[in-house]
Structure formats: C-alpha cells, structure tokens
C-alpha positions in Angstrom: 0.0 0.0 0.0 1.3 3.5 -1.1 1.8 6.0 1.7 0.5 9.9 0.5 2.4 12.8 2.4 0.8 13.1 6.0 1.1 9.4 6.3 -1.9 8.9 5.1 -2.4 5.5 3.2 -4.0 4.9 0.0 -7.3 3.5 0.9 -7.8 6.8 3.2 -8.2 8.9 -0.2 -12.0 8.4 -0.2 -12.3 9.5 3.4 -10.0 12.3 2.3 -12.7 12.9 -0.8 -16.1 12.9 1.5 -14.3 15.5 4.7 -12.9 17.8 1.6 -15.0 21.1 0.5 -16.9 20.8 -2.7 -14.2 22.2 -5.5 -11.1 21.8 -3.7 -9.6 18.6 -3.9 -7.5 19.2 -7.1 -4.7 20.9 -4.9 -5.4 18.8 -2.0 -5.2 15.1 -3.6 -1.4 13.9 -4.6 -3.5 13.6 -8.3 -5.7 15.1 -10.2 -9.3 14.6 -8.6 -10.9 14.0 -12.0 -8.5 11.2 -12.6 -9.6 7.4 -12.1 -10.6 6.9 -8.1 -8.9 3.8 -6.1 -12.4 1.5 -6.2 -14.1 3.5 -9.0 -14.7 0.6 -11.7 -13.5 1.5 -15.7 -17.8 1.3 -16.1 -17.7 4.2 -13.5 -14.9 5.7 -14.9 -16.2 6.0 -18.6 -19.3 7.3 -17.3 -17.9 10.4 -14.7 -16.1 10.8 -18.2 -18.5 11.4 -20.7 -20.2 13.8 -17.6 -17.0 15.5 -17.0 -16.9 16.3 -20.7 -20.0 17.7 -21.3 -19.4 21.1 -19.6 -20.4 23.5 -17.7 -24.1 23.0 -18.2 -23.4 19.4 -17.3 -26.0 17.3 -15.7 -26.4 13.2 -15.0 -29.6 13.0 -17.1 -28.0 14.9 -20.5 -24.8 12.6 -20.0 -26.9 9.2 -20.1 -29.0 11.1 -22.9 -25.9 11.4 -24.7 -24.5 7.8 -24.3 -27.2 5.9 -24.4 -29.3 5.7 -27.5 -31.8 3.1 -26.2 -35.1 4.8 -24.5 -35.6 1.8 -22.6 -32.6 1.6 -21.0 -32.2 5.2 -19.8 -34.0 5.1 -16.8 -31.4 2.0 -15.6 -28.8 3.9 -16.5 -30.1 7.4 -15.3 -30.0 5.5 -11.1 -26.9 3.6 -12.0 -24.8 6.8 -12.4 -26.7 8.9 -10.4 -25.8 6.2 -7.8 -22.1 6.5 -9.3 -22.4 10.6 -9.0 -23.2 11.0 -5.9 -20.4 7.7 -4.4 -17.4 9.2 -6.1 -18.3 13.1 -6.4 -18.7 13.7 -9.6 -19.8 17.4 -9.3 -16.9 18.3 -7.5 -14.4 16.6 -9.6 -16.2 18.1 -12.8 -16.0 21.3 -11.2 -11.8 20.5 -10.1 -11.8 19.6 -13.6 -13.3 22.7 -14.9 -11.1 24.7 -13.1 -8.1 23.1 -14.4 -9.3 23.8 -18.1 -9.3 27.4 -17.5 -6.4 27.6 -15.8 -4.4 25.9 -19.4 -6.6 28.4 -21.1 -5.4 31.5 -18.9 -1.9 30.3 -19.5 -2.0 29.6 -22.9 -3.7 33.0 -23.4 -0.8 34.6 -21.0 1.8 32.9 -23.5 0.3 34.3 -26.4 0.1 37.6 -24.9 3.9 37.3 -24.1 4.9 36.2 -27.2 3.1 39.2 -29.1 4.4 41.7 -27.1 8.1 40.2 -28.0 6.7 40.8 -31.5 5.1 44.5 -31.1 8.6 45.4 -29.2 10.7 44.2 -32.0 9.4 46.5 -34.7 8.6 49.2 -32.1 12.7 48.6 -32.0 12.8 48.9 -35.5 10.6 51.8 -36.0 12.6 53.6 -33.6 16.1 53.2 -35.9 14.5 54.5 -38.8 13.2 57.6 -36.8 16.3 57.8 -35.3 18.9 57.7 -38.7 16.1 60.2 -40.4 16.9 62.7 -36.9 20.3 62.4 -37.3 20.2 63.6 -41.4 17.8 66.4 -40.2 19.1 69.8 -39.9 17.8 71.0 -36.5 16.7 74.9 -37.9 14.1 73.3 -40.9 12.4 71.6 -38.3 9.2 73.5 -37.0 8.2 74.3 -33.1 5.0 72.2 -33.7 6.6 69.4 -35.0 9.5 69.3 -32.5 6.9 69.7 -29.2 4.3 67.1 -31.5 7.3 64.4 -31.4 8.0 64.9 -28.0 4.4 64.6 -27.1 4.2 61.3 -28.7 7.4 59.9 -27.6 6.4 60.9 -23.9 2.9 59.2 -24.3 5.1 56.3 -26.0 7.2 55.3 -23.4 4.3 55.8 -20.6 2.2 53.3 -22.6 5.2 50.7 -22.8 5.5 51.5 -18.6 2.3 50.4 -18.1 1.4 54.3 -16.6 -1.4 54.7 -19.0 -3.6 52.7 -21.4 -3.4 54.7 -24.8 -6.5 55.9 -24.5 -6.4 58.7 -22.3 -5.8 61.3 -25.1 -7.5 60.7 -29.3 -3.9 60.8 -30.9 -4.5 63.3 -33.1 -2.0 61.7 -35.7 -5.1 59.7 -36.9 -7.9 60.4 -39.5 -12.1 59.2 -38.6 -11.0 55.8 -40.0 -8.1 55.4 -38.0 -5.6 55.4 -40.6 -2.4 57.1 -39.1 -1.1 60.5 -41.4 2.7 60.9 -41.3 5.0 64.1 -40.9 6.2 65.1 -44.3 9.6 65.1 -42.8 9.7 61.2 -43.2 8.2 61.0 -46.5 9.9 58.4 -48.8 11.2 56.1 -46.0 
C-alpha cells in the first residue's frame, strides 16, 4: 500500500474525498481529482467521463441522454450513475476539472500575450532606428516648433504606454484620420 504525504495510506483517499469542501480537492489530492478513483470501476470511470466532458451545463440525465441511445434503458442507466455521481463526487471533480481547463486556457492566453508583445517590441525597436537615422540627417533649424513639441508629445505618451502608466486611451492621438488610418509628418516622406 502506497503512503500519501501526512502518512496517510491509500485506501484513506476516499475518506480524504467525503471530509474535503466541494471544488477543492484538485490541490489537496497527490493527483488530479478528476483522474480514475482507487475503487471507481472502468464502467464508473467512462461514465464520470463522458459527464465531465459535457461542460459547464453538465447534468447526470444529458450525460446518459448522450450515451445511451436506447429509451428503454435510460432510466437503468439514469439510477446507475446517479448512484455512481453522488459515491465518487462527480460534481466536485467536474467542477476540479473545470477549473483546471481554465487555468491551461489562462496560461495559454498569458503565453500568447507574451509572445506578441516580443513581436510588437521588436518592430517598435525597428521603427525607432529609422526615426532615429532620419533625426540624425535632419538639420535641427528646418524643423518647426510644432513638429519638434508634437514628437515629443508622442514619444512621452510612448514610453508611458510601454511602462504600463497609461492605457493609450487617455488622449485621441491626433496623428489619426475618422478611419483610424495614421497620417505621417512630411519630414519622413519616402522612408
């Protein structure tokens, strides 16, 4: 017999599964709480399964709807896994299981999120060459007050953005038409 930590032997995870609050025994049980139960039989098993995967809007009756085709043998099944449901707490690990889904999801989302800001701070990086090398060709005198204080406007609201201080939409940039096409300075015409 395997020991889990507290000393706690293996045939003590169903006690462990009745004293625990509904939705939290994924990150109380050494395994996933959705995974096969010590004593749950494969028929068990295949049938928390096709529950568990239903969703959300889960319930015992649209699971047996859904695996069993046969009218007449609904109602068996309907007490047999309600029977099933309620000895190996289904609900909760559905709703462990749930929560586990969303938690990839949130990840994976985090991830992408990551990996596009690399993306967005790569030709950001680029952008800023070319406005640099088309600075340092610019004679200082041909440029005019409005575009000088304009630049630094936006390179001030710029680097708050990339900070995190504001949001980007604090202020309309004014550098864009009704259709939210963006209008250039002449001074960087033809780059």
């Amino acid at each position: 017999m395997g020991v889990l930590p507290g000393g706690m032997g293996m045939t003590d995870i169903d006690k462990v599964i009745d004293d625990w609050p509904q939705g939290a025994l994924a990150g109380a049980l050494p395994f996933e709480s959705w995974e096969r139960l010590t004593g749950e039989s494969t028929a068990a098993f295949g049938a928390f399964c096709v529950f568990r995967d239903f969703g959300p809007e889960r319930n015992i009756r649209k699971a047996v709807d859904a695996a069993e085709q046969d009218e007449a043998k609904r109602g068996k099944r309907y007490r047999l896994w309600r029977g099933w449901a309620a000895a190996y707490k289904w609900r909760e690990r559905a709703a462990d299981y749930d929560g586990y889904v969303d938690k990839m999801r949130q990840a994976e989302k985090r991830k992408t999120i990551e990996e596009q800001g690399k993306v967005h701070r790569a030709i950001t990086g680029k952008m800023l060459q070319v406005v640099g090398k088309k600075l340092d060709l610019m004679d200082p005198a041909d440029l005019a007050q409005g575009t000088v204080t304009d630049w630094v406007s936006t390179a001030i609201r710029a680097d708050r953005e990339f900070a995190g201080l504001v949001d980007g939409k604090d202020k309309p940039d004014e550098r864009t038409d009704k259709n939210g096409q963006i209008t250039f300075f002449q001074e960087f015409e033809g780059l």
